[in-house]
BARO-483925 format. One record per residue (C-alpha): x, y, z; chain; residue number from 1; residue in three letters. Coordinates in pm, 1 decimal, decimal comma, always signed. Example, Ala and Ser with C-alpha at 12.3 -4.5 7.8 and 13.67 -1.06 7.14 Angstrom:
<recs>
((+1230,0 -450,0 +780,0) "A" 1 "ALA")
((+1367,0 -106,0 +714,0) "A" 2 "SER")
</recs>
This chain:
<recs>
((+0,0 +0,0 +0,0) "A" 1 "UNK")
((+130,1 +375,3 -97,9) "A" 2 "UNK")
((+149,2 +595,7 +161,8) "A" 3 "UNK")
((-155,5 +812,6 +17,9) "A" 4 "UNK")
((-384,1 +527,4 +22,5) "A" 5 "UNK")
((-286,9 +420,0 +368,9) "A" 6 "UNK")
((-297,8 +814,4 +457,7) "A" 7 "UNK")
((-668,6 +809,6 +263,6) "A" 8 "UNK")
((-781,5 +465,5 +493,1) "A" 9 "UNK")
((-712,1 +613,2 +804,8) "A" 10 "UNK")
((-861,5 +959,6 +697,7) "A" 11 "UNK")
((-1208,3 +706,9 +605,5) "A" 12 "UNK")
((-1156,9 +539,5 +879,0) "A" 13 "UNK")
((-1138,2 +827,8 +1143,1) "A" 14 "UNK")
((-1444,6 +976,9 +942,8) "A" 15 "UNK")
((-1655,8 +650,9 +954,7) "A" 16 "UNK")
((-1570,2 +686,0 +1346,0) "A" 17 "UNK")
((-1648,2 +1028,4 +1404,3) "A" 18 "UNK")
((-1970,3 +952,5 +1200,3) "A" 19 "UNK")
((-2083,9 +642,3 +1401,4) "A" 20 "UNK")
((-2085,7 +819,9 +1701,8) "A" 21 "UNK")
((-2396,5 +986,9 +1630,9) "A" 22 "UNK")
((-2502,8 +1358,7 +1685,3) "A" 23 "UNK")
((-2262,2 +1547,6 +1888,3) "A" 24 "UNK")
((-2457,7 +1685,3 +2240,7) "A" 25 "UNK")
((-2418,1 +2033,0 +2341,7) "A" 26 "UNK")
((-2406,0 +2100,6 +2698,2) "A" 27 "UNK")
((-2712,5 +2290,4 +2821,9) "A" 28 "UNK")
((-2615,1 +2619,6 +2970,5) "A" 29 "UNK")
((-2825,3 +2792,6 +3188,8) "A" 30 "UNK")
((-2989,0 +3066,9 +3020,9) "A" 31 "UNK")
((-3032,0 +3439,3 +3198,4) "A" 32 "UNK")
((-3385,5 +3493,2 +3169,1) "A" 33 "UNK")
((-3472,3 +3832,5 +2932,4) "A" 34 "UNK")
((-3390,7 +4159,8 +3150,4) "A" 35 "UNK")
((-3749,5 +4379,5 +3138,7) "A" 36 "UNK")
((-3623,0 +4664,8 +3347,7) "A" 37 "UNK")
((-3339,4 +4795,6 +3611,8) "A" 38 "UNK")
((-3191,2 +5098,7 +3768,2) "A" 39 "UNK")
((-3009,7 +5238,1 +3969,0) "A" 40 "UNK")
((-3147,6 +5372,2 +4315,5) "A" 41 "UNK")
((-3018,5 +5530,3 +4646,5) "A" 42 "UNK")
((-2665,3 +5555,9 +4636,2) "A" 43 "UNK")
((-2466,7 +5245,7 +4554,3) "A" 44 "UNK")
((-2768,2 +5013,2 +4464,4) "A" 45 "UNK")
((-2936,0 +4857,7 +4134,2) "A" 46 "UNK")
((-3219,9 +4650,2 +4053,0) "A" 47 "UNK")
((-3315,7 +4453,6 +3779,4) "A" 48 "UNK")
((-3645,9 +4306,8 +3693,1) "A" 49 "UNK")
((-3620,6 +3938,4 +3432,4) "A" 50 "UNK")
((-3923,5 +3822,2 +3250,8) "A" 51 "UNK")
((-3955,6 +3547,2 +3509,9) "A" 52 "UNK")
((-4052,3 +3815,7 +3770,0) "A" 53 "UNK")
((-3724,1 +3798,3 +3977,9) "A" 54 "UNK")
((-3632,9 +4150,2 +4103,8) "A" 55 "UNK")
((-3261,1 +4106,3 +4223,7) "A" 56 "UNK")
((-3172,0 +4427,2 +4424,0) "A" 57 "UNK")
((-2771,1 +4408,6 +4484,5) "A" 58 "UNK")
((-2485,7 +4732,9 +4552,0) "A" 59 "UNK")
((-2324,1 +4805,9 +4871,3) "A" 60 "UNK")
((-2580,1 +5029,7 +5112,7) "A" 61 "UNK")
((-2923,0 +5134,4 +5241,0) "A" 62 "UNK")
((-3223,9 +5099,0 +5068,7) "A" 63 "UNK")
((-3434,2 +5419,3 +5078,0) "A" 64 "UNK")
((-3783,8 +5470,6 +5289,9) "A" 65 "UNK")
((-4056,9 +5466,0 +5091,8) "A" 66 "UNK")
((-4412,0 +5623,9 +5189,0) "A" 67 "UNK")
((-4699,8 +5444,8 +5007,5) "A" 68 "UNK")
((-4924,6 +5736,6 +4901,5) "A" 69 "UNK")
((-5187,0 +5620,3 +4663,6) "A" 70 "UNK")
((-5104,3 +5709,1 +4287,2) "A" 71 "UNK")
((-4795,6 +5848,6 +4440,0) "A" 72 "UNK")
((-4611,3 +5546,9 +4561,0) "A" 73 "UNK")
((-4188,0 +5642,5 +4403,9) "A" 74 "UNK")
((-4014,7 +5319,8 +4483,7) "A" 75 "UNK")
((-3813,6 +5208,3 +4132,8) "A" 76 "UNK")
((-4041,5 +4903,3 +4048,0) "A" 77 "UNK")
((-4300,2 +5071,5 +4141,6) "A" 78 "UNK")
((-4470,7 +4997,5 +3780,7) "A" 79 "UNK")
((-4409,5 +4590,0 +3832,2) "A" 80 "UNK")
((-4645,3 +4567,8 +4146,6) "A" 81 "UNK")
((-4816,1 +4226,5 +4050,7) "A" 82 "UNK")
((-4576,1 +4120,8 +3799,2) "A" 83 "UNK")
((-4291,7 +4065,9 +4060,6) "A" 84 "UNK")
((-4241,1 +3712,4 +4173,5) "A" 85 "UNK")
((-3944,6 +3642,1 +4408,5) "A" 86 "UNK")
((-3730,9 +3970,1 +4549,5) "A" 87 "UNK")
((-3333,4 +3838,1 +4590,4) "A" 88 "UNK")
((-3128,8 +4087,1 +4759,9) "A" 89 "UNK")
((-2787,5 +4039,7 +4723,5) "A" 90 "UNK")
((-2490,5 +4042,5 +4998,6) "A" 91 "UNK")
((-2443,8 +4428,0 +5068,0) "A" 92 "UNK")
((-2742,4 +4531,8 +5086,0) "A" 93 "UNK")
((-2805,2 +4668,1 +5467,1) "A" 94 "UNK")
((-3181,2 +4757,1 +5458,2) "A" 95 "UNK")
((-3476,1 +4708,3 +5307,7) "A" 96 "UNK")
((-3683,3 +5065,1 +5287,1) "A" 97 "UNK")
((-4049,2 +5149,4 +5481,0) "A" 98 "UNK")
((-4313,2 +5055,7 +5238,6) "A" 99 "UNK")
((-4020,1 +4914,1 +4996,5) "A" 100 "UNK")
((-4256,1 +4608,1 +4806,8) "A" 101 "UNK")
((-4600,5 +4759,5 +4958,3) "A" 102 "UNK")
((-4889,0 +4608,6 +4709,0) "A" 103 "UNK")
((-4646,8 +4377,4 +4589,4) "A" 104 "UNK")
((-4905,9 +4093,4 +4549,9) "A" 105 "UNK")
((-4735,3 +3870,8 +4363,0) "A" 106 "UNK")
((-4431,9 +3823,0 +4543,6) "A" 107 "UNK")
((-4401,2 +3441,0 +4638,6) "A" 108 "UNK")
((-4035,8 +3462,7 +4754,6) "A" 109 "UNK")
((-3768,7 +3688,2 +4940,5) "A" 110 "UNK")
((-3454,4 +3600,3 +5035,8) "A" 111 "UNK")
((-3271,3 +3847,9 +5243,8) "A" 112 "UNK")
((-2871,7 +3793,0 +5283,5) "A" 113 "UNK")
((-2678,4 +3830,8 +5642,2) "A" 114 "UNK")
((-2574,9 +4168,5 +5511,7) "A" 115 "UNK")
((-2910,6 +4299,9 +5573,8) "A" 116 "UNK")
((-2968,9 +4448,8 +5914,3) "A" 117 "UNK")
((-3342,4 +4600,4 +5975,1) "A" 118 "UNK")
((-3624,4 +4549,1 +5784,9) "A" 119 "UNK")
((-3851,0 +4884,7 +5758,1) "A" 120 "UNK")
((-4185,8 +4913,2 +5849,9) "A" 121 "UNK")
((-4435,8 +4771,4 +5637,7) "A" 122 "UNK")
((-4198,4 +4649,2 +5334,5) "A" 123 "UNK")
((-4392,4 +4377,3 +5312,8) "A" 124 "UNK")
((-4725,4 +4546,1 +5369,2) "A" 125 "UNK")
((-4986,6 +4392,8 +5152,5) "A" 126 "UNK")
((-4824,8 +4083,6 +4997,1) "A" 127 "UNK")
((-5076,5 +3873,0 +5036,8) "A" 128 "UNK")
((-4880,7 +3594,0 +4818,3) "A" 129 "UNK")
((-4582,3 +3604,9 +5023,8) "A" 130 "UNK")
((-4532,3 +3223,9 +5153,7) "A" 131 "UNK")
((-4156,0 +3159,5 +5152,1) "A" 132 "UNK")
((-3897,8 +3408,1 +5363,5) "A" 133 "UNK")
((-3545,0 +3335,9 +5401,5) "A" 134 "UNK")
((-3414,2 +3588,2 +5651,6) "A" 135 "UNK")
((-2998,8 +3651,1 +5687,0) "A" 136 "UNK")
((-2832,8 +3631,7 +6040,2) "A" 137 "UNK")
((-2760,2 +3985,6 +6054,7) "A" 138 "UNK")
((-3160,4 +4143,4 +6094,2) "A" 139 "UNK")
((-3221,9 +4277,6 +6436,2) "A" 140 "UNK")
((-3490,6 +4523,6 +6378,0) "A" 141 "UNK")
</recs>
């Protein structure tokens, strides 16, 4: 055998291999779900808003007071009210504002990190869908 014909047998040969295997799998990746809105707010702090309804609040800081006034309620996601799902702060956050998620009904979900240390009056108030809290160590008012 000539060396191009035993070069052309192994070249069919690795083909007829690579072919046998079957389709090649990709490996899922986790997909970000689509970003519908986000900010910045306060000082040092952002939130975002994904089509899923996950409002992820992160920065280094306090979160402002908010005063529910009707038809005059400011806080950032204010427009979201009942399309809000789960709330994730993330580690550096130190507060969560007065009235900060008031009306939010359909919040599900919080999860509050250690960094967090009070909770302001009535940032809860009003969601009535609320049935799974995960509080940090670090609240003490």
């Amino acid at each position: 055998m000539t060396d191009i014909t035993k070069r052309s047998l192994a070249l069919l040969l690795a083909l007829a291999m690579v072919l046998s295997m079957g389709p090649m799998v990709q490996p899922t990746s986790v997909k970000a779900a689509e970003l519908v809105d986000g900010g910045t707010f306060g000082i040092c702090l952002t939130w975002s808003l994904d089509a899923e309804g996950t409002l992820t609040i992160s920065g280094t800081g306090a979160m402002e007071n908010y005063e529910y006034v009707p038809m005059d309620w400011k806080a950032p996601w204010e427009g979201y009210r009942s399309s809000i799902k789960t709330v994730i702060l993330e580690d550096g956050v130190i507060s969560i504002g007065n009235d900060a998620f008031w009306g939010c009904t359909g919040i599900t979900s919080v999860t509050i990190p250690d960094s967090v240390t009070s909770i302001g009056s009535g940032a809860f108030n009003r969601c009535e869908g609320l049935t799974s809290v995960t509080i940090g160590n670090g609240v003490t008012s």
